[in-house]
C-alpha positions in Angstrom: 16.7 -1.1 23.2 19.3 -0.5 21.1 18.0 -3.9 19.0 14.7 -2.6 18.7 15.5 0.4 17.0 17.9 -1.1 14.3 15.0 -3.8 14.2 12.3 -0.7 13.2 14.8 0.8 11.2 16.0 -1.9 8.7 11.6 -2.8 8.1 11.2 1.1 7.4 13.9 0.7 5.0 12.7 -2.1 3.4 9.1 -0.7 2.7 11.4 2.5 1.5 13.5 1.0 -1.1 10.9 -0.3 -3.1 9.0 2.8 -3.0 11.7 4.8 -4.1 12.6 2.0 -6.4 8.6 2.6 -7.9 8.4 6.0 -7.9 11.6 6.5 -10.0 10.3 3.9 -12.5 7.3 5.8 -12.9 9.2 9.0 -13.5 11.5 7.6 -15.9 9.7 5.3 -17.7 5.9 5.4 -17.0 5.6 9.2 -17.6 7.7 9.8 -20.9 5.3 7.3 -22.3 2.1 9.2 -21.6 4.0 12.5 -21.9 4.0 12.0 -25.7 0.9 11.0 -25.9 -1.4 13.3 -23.7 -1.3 16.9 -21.9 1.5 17.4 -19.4 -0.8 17.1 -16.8 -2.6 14.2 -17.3 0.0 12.2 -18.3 0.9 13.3 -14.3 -2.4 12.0 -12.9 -1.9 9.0 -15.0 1.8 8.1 -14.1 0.4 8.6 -9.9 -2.0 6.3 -10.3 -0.2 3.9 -12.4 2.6 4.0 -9.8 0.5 4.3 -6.7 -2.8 1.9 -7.2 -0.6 -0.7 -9.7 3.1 -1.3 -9.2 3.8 -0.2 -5.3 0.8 -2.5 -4.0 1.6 -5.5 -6.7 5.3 -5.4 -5.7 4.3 -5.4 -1.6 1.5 -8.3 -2.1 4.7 -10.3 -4.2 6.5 -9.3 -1.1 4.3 -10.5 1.7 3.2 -14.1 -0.4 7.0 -14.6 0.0 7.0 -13.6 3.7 3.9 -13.9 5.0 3.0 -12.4 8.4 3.1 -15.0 11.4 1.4 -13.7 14.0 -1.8 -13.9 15.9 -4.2 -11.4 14.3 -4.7 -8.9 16.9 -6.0 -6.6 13.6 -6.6 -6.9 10.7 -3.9 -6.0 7.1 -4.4 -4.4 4.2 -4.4 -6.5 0.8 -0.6 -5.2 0.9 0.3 -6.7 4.5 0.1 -3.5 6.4 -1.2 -3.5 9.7 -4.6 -2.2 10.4 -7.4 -1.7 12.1 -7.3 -3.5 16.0 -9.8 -6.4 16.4 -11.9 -5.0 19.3 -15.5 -6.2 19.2 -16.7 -10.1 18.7 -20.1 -10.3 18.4 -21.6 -13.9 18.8 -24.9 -15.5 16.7 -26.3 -16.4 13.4 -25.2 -14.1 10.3 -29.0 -12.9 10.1 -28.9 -12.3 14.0 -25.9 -9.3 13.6 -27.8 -8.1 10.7 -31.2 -7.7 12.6 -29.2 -6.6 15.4 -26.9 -4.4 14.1 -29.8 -2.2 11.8 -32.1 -2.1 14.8 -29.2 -0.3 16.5 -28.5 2.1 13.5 -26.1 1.1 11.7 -26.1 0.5 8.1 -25.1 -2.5 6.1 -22.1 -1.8 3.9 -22.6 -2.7 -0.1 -20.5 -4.6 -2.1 -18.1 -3.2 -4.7 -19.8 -2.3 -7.9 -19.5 0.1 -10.5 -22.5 1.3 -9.5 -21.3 2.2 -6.2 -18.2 3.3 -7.3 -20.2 6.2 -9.3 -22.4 6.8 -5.8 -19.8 7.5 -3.7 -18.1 9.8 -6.5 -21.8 11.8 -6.1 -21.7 11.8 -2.7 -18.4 13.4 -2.5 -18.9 15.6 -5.0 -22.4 16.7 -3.6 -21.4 16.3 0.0 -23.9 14.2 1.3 -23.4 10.6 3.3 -23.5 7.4 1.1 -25.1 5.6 3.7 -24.7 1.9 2.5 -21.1 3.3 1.3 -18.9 -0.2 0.1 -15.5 -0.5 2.5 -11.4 -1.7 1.0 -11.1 -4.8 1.9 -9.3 -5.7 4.6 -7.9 -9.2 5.5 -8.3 -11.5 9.0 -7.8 -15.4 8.9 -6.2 -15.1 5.6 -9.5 -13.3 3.7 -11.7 -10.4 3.2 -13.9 -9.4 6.0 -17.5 -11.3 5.4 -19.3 -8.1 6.4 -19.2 -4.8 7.5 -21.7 -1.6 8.9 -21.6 2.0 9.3 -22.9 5.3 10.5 -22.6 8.3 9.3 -20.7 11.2 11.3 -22.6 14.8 10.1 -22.7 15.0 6.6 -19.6 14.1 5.8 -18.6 11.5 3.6 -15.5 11.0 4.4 -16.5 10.7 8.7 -18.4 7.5 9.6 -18.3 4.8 12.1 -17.4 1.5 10.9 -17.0 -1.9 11.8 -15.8 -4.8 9.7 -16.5 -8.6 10.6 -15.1 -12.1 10.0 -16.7 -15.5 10.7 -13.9 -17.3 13.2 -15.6 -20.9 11.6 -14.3 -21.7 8.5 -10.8 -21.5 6.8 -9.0 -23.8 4.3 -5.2 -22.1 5.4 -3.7 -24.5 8.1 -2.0 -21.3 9.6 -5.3 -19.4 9.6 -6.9 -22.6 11.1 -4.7 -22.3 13.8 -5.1 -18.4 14.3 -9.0 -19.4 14.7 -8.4 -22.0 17.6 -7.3 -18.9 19.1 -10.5 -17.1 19.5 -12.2 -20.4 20.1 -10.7 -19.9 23.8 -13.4 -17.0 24.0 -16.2 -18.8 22.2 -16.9 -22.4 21.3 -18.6 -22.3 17.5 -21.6 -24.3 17.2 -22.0 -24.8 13.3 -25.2 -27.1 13.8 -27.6 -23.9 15.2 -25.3 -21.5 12.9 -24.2 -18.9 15.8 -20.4 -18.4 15.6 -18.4 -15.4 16.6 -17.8 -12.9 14.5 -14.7 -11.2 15.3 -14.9 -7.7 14.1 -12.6 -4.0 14.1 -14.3 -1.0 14.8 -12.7 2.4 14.1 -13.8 5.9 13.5 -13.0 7.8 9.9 -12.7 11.2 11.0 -11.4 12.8 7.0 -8.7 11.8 4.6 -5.4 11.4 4.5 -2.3 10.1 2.1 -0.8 6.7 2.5 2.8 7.0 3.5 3.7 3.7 1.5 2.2 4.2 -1.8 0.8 7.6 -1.7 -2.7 6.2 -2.2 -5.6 9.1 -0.8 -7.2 7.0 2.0 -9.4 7.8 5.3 -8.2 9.0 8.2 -8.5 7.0 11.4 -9.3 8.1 14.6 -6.6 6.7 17.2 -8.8 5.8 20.2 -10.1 2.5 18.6 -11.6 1.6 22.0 -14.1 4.1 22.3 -15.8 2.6 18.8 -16.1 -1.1 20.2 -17.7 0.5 23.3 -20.1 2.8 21.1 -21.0 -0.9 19.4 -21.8 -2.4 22.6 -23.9 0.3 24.3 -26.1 1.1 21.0 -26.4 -3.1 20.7 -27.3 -3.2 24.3 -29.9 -0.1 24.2 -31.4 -1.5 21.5 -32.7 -4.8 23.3 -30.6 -7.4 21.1 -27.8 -8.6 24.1 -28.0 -12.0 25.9 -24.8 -11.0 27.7 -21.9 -8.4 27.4 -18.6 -9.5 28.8 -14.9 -7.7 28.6 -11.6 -10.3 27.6 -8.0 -9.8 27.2 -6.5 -10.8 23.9 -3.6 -9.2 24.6 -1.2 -6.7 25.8 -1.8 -3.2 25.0 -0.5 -1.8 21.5 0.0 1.1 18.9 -0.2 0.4 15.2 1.3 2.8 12.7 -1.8 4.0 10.8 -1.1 3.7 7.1 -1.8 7.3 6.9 1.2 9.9 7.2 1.6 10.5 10.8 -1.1 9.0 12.2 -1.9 5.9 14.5 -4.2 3.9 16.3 -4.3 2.7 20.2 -5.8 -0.6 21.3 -5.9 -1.6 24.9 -5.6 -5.0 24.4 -9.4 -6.1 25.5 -12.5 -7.1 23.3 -15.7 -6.7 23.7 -17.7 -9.9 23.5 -20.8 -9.6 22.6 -23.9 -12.4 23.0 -27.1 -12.0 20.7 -30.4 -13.1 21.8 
């Protein structure tokens, strides 16, 4: 027990250090640079921004290429290393298959990052009003950015939606990704000659936002029962007439994640819904 703590305590102090290490730089040398420059206040906004979306995440991703995370990914990271999202949902067939699938059941294919949709969802925040094909941060499984994601909106909220993000367990140039792949192929042989693979995905539920506790980035707020969202994918998939089969397997044991927002977390019971396409 007593392990475990010190364990928890020397990480917390390692993501705190350089944090504290960051912020200071930015108050002493980022912001008497802009200070002279520019208002008072923006120099502020600048320096936060500086500090929080440049230097803290580019001295964590320097941090994790030198120790990269070993273990089997039972959720997803952020480009920074942080745990993430549980992987809860595996959906198995061609990529056009879980589009078809996934739109007859209501839910909206995500767009890509663009500054077109950057300016969108600044409207639809500022307007109040659900981007419906809102882009999502990336987020990383097998060593790269999830292939594709889908959402539905919660009200008329912007900042509440359901979401899902998915990765293709079939292809990988990372020897250790390859290996976290083999894994999943326990559930699900790939068959690259008719193009159905599994598509192991992480469902969650944005329910508003919420500050970063590493970096002080604004973010959304997760909802902490992860488990509810793979079953809401599996019952609206299975309404909608698209399921060959439905089947429940054990991944692993059951676990909490720290949410990367202040205070908050996530619960995963350790199962995944798989998921079989017509």
């Amino acid at each position: 027990m007593i392990f475990g703590y010190l364990y928890r305590f020397i990480k917390r102090l390692l993501v705190l250090v350089p944090g504290v290490w960051a912020a200071t730089f930015g108050a002493r040398q980022v912001f008497p640079v802009f200070d002279e420059r520019i208002p008072t206040w923006v120099a502020i906004i600048v320096t936060y921004v500086v500090v929080a979306y440049i230097i803290i995440p580019t001295l964590f991703r320097f941090i994790r290429y030198l120790f990269p995370p070993k273990h089997v990914p039972l959720y997803c990271v952020t480009p920074d290393g942080f745990a993430c999202d549980p992987v809860n949902v595996g959906i198995v067939g061609t990529k056009a298959q879980l589009k078809r699938s996934m739109k007859k059941a209501g839910w909206y294919q995500a767009d890509s990052k663009t500054i077109k949709s950057g300016l969108r969802i600044a409207a639809s925040v500022m307007f109040k009003k659900p981007y419906l094909n809102a882009p999502f941060s990336t987020l990383f499984l097998f060593g790269r950015g999830q292939d594709i994601g889908f959402q539905k909106p919660v009200g008329n909220s912007p900042s509440k939606r359901h979401h899902v993000r998915f990765w293709a367990a079939s292809h990988t140039t990372d020897p250790h990704h390859l290996e976290h792949i083999s894994f999943w192929d326990r559930f699900f042989q790939s068959n690259l000659e008719t193009g159905r693979v599994l598509w192991v995905g992480a469902a969650s539920k944005d329910v508003g936002m919420g500050v970063i506790r590493h970096n002080a980035q604004i973010t959304h707020n997760i909802h902490h029962d992860t488990n509810a969202e793979r079953d809401k994918i599996a019952d609206e998939l299975k309404k909608s007439g698209q399921v060959q089969k439905i089947k429940t397997v054990t991944i692993g044991s059951p676990y909490k994640v720290s949410n990367r927002v202040i205070r908050r977390y996530m619960l995963s019971d350790g199962k995944m819904k798989l998921i079989e396409l017509s």
